[in-house]
N, CA, C and O atoms as CSV, one atom per row, in Angstrom:
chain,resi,resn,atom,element,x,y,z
A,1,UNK,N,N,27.708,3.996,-38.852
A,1,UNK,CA,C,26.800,4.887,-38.185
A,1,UNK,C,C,26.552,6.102,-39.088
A,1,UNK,O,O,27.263,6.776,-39.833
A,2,UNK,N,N,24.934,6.116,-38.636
A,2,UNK,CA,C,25.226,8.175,-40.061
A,2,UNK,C,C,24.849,9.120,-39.040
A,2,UNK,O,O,24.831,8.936,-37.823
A,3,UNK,N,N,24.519,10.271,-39.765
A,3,UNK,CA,C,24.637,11.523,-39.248
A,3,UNK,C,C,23.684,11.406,-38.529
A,3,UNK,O,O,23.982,11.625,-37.355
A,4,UNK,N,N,22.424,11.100,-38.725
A,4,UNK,CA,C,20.905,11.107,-37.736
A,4,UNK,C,C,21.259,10.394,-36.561
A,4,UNK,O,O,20.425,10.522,-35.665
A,5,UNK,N,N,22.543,9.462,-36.201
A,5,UNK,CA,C,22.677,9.090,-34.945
A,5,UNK,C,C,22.739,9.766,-33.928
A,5,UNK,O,O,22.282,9.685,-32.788
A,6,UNK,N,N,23.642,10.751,-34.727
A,6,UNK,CA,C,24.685,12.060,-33.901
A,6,UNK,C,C,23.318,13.263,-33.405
A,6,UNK,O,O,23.232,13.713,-32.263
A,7,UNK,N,N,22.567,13.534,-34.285
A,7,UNK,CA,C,21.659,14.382,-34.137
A,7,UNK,C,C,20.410,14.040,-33.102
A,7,UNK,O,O,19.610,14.915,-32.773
A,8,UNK,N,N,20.349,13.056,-32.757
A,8,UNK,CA,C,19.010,12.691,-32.170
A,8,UNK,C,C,19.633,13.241,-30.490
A,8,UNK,O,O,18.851,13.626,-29.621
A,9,UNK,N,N,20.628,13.198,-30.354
A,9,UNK,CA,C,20.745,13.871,-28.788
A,9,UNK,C,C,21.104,15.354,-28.310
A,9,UNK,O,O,21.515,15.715,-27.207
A,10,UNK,N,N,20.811,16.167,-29.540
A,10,UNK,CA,C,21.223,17.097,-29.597
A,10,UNK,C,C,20.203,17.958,-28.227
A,10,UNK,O,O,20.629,18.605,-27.270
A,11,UNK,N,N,19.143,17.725,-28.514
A,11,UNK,CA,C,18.009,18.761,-27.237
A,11,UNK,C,C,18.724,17.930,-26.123
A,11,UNK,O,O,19.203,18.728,-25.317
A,12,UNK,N,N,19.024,16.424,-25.704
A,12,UNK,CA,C,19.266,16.450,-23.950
A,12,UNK,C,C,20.890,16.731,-24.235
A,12,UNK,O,O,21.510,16.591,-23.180
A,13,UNK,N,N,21.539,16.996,-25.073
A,13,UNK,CA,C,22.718,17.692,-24.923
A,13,UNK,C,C,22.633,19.100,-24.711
A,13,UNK,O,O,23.591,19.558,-24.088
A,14,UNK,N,N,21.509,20.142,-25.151
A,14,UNK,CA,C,21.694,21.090,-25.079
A,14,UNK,C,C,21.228,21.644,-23.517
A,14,UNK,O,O,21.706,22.482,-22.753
A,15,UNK,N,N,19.866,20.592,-23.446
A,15,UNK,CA,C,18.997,20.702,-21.780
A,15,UNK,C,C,19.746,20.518,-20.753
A,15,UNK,O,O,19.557,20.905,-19.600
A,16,UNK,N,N,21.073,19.593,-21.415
A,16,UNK,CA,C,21.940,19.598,-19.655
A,16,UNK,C,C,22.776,20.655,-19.471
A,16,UNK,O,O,23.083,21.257,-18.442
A,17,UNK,N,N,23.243,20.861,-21.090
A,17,UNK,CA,C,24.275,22.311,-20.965
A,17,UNK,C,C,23.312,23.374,-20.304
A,17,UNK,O,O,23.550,23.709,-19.143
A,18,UNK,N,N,22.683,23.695,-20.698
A,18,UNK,CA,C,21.445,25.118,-20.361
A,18,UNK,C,C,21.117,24.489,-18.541
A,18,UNK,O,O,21.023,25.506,-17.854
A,19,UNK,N,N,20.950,23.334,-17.729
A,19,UNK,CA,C,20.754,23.073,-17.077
A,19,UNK,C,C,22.220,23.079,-16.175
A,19,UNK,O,O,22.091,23.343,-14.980
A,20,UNK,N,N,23.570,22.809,-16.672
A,20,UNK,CA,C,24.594,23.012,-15.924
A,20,UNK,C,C,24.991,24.629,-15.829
A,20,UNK,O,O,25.930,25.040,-15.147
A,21,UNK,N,N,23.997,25.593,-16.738
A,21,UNK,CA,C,24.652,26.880,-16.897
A,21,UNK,C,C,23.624,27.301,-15.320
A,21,UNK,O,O,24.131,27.618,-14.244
A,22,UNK,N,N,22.471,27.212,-15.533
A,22,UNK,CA,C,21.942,27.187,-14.587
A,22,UNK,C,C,22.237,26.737,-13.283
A,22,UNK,O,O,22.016,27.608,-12.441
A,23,UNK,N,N,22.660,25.671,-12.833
A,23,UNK,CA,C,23.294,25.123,-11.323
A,23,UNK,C,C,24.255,26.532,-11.394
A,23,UNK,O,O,23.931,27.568,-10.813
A,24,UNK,N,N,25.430,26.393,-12.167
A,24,UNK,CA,C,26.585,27.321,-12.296
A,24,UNK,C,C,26.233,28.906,-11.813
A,24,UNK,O,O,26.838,29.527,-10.939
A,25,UNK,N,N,25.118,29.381,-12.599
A,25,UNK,CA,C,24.667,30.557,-12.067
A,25,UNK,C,C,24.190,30.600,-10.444
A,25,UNK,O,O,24.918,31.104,-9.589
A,26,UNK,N,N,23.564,30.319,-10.296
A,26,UNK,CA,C,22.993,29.323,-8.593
A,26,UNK,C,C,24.013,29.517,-7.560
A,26,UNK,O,O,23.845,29.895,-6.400
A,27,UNK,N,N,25.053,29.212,-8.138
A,27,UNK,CA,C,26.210,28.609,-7.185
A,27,UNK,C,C,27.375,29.639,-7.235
A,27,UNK,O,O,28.255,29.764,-6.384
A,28,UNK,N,N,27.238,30.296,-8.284
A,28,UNK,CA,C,27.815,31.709,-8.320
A,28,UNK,C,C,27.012,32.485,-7.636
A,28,UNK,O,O,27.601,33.416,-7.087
A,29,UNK,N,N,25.691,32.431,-7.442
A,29,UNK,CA,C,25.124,34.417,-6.652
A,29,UNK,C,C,24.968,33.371,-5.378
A,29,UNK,O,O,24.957,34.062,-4.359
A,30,UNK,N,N,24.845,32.006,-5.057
A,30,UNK,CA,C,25.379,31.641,-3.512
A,30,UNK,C,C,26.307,31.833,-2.993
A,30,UNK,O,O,26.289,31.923,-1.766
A,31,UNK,N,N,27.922,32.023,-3.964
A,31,UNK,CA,C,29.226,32.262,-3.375
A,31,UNK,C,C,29.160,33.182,-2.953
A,31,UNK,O,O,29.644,33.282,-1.825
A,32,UNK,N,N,28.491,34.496,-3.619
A,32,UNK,CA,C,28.701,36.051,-3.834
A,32,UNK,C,C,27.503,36.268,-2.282
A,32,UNK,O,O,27.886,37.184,-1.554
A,33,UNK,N,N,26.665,35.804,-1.964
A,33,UNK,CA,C,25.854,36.391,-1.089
A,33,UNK,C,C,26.543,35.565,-0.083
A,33,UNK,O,O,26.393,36.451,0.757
A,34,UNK,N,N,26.837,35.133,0.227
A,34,UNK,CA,C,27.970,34.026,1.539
A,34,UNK,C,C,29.542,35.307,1.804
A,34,UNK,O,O,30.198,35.564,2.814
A,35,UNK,N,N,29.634,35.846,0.314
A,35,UNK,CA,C,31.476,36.504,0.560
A,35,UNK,C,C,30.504,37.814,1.247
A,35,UNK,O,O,31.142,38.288,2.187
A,36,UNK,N,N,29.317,38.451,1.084
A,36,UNK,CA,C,29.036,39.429,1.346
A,36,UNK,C,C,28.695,39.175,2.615
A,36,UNK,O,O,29.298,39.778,3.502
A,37,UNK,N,N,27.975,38.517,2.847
A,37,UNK,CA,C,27.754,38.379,4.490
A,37,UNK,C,C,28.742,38.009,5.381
A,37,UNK,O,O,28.678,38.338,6.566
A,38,UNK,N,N,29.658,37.349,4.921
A,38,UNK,CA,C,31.237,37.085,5.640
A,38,UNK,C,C,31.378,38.805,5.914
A,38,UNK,O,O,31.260,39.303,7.033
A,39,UNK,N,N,31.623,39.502,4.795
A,39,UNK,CA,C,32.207,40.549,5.029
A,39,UNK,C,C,31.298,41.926,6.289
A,39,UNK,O,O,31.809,42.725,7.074
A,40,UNK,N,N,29.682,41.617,5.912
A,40,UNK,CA,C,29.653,41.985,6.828
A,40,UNK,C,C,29.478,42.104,8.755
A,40,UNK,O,O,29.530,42.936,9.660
A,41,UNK,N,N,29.246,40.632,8.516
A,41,UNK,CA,C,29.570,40.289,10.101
A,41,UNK,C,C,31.118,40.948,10.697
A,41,UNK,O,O,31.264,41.453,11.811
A,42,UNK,N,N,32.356,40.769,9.490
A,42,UNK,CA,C,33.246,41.734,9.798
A,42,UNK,C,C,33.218,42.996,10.237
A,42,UNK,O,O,33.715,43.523,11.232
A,43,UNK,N,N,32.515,43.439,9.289
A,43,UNK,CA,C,32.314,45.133,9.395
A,43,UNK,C,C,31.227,45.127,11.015
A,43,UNK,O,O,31.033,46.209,11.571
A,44,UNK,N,N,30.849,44.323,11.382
A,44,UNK,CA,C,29.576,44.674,12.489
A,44,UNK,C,C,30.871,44.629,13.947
A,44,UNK,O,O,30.848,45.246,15.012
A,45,UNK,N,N,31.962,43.572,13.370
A,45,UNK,CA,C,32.383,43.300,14.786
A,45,UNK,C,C,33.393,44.969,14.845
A,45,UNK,O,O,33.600,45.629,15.863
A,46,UNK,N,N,33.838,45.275,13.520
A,46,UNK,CA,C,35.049,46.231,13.931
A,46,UNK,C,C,33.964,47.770,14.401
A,46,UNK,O,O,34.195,48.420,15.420
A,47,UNK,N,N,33.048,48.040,13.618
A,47,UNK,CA,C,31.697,49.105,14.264
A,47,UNK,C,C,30.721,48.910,14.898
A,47,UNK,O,O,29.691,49.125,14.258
A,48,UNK,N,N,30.570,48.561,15.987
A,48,UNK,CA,C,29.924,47.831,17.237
A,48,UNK,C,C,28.453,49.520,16.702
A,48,UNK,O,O,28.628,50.643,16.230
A,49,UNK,N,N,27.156,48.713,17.161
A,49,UNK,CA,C,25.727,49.720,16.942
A,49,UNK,C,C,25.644,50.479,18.138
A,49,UNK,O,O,25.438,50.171,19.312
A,50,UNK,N,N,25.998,52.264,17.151
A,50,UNK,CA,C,25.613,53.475,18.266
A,50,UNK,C,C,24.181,53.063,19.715
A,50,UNK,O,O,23.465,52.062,19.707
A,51,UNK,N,N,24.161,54.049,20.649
A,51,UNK,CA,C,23.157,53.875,20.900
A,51,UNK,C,C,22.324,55.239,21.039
A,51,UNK,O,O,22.686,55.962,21.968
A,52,UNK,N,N,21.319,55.669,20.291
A,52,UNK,CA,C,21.041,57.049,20.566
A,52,UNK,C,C,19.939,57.527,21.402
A,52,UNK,O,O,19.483,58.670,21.396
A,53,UNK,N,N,19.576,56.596,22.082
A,53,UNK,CA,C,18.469,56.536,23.281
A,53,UNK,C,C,18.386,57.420,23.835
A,53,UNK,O,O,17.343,58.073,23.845
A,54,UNK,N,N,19.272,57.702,24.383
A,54,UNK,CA,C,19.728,59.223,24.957
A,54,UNK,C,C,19.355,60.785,24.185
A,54,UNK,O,O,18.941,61.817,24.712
A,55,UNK,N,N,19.595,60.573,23.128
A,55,UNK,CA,C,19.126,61.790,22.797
A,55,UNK,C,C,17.762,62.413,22.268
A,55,UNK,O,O,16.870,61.611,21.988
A,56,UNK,N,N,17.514,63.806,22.101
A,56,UNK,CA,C,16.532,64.315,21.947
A,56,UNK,C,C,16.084,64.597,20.686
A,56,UNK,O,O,15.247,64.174,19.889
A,57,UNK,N,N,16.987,65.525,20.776
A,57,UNK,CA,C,17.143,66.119,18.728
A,57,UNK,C,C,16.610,67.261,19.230
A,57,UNK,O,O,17.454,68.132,19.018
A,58,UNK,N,N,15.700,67.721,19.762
A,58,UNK,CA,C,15.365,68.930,20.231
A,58,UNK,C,C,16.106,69.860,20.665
A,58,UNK,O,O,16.867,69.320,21.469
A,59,UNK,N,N,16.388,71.223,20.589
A,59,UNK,CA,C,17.313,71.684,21.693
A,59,UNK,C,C,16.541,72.553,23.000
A,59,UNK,O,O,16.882,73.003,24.094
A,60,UNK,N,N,15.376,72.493,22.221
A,60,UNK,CA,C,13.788,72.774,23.413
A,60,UNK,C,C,12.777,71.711,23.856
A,60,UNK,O,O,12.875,70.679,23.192
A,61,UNK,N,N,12.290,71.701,24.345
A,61,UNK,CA,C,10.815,70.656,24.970
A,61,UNK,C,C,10.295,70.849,23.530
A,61,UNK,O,O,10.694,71.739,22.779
A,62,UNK,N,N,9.349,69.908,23.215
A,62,UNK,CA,C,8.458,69.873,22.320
A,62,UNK,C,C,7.599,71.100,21.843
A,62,UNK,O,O,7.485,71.629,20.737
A,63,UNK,N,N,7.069,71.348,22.997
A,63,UNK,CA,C,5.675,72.470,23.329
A,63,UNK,C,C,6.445,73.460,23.185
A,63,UNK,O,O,5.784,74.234,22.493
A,64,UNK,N,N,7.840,74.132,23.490
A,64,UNK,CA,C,8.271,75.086,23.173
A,64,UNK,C,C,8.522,75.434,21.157
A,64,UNK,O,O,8.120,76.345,20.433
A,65,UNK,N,N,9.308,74.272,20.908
A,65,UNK,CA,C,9.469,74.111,19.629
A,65,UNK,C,C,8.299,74.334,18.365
A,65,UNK,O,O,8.549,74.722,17.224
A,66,UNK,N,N,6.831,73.935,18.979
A,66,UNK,CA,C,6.041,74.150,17.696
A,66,UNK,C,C,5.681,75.772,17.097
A,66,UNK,O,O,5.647,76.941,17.480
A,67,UNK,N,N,5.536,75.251,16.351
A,67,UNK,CA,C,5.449,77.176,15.256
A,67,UNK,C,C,6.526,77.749,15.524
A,67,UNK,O,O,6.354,78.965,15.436
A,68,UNK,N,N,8.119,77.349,15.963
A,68,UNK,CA,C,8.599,78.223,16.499
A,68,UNK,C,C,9.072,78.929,15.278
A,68,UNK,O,O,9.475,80.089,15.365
A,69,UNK,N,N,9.033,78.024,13.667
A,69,UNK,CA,C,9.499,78.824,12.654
A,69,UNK,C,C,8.779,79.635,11.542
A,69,UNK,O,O,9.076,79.904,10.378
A,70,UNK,N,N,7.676,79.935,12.375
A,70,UNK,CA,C,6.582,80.519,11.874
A,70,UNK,C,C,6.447,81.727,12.071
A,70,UNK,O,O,5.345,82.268,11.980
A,71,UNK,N,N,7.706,82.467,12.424
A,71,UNK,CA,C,7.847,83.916,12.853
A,71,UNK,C,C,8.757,84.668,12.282
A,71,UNK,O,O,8.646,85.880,12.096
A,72,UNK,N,N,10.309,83.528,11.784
A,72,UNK,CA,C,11.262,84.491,11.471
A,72,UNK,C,C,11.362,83.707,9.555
A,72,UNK,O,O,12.372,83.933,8.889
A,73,UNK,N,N,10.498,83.075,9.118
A,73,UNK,CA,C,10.609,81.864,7.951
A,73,UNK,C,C,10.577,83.151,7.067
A,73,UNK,O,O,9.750,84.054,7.192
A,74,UNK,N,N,11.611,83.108,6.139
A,74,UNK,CA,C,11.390,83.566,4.638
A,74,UNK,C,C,11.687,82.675,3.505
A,74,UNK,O,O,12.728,82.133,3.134
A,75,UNK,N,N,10.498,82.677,3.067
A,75,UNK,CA,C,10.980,81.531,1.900
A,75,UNK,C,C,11.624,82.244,0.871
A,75,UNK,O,O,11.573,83.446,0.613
A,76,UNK,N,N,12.606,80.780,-0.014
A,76,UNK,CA,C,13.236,81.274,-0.931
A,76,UNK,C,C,12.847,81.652,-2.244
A,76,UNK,O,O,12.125,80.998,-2.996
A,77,UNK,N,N,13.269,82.529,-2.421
A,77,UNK,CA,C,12.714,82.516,-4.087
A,77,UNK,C,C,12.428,80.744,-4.878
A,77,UNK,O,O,11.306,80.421,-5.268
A,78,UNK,N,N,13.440,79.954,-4.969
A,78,UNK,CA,C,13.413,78.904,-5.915
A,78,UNK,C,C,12.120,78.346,-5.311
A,78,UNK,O,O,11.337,77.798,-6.088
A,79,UNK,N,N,11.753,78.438,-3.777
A,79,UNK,CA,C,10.501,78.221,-3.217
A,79,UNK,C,C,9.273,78.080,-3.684
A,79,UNK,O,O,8.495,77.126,-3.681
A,80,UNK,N,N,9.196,79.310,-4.139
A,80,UNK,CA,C,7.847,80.354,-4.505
A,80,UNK,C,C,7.363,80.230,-6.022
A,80,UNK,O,O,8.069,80.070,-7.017
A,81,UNK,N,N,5.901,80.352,-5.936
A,81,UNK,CA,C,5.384,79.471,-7.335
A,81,UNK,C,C,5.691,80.773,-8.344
A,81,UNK,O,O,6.204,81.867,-8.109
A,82,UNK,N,N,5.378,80.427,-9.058
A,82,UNK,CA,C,5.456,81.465,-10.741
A,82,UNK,C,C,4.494,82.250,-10.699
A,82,UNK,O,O,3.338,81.984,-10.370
A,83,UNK,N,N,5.110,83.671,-11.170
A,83,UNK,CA,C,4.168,84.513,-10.880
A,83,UNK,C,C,2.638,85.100,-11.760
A,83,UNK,O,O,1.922,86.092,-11.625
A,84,UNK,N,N,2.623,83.789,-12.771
A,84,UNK,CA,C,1.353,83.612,-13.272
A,84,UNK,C,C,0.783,82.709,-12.610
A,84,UNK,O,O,-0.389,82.562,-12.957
A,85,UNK,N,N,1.171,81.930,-11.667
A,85,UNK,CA,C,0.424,80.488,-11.046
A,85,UNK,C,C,0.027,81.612,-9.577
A,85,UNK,O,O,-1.028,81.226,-9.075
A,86,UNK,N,N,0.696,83.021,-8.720
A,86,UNK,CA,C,0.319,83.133,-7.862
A,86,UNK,C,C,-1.056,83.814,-7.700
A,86,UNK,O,O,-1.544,84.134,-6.616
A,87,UNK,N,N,-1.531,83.965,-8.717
A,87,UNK,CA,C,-2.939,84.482,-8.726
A,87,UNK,C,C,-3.874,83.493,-8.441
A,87,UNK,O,O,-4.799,83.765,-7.675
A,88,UNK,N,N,-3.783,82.442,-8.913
A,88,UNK,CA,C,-4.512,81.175,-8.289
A,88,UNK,C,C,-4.355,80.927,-7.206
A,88,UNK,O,O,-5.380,80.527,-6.654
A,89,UNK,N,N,-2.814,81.024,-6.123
A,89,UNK,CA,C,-2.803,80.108,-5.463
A,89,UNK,C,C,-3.366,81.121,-4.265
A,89,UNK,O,O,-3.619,80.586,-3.186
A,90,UNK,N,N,-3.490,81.962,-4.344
A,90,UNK,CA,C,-4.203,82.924,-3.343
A,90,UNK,C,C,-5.732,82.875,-3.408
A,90,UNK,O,O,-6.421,83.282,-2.472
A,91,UNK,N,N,-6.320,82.296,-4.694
A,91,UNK,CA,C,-7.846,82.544,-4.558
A,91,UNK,C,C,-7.987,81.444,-3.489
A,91,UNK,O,O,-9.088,81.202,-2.995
C-alpha cells in the first residue's frame, strides 16, 4: 500500500471530527441550559412570587401628587448645563 492510500480520507476524516466537535458542542450548551433550569425551578420553589397588587407607590392620590415637585426642586449643580451653553439654552 503507499502513502496516497492513507491520504485520500483525510477531508471525511476531518468532516466527522469537525462534525463530532460539533454534536459535542450541542450537547454541552444542552447539558448547561437543562443544569440551569433544574436550578431554577429550585430557586422558584424555595422564593414563592411576591404579590404587589396591593400597593400604590404613592403616598398621595395621584391628583394630589402632580407638580408636587415643582415648588421645593433645586437642581444640582452636576445638573446644570455649562455656563457657555446657558446662553443658548435660555434663548
Amino acid at each position: 500500500m503507499d502513502m496516497h492510500g492513507f491520504g485520500s480520507n483525510t477531508r471525511r476524516t476531518q468532516g466527522l471530527l469537525w462534525m463530532g466537535i460539533g454534536l459535542a458542542a450541542i450537547a454541552g450548551v444542552v447539558a448547561l441550559r437543562m443544569a440551569v433550569r433544574s436550578r431554577q425551578r429550585h430557586h422558584r420553589a424555595l422564593h414563592p412570587v411576591r404579590d404587589y397588587s396591593g400597593r400604590r407607590g404613592f403616598p398621595l392620590p395621584v391628583q394630589e401628587m402632580r407638580g408636587a415637585a415643582r415648588y421645593d426642586f433645586e437642581m444640582p449643580d452636576d445638573m446644570r448645563s455649562q455656563p457657555r451653553l446657558r446662553a443658548v439654552d435660555s434663548a
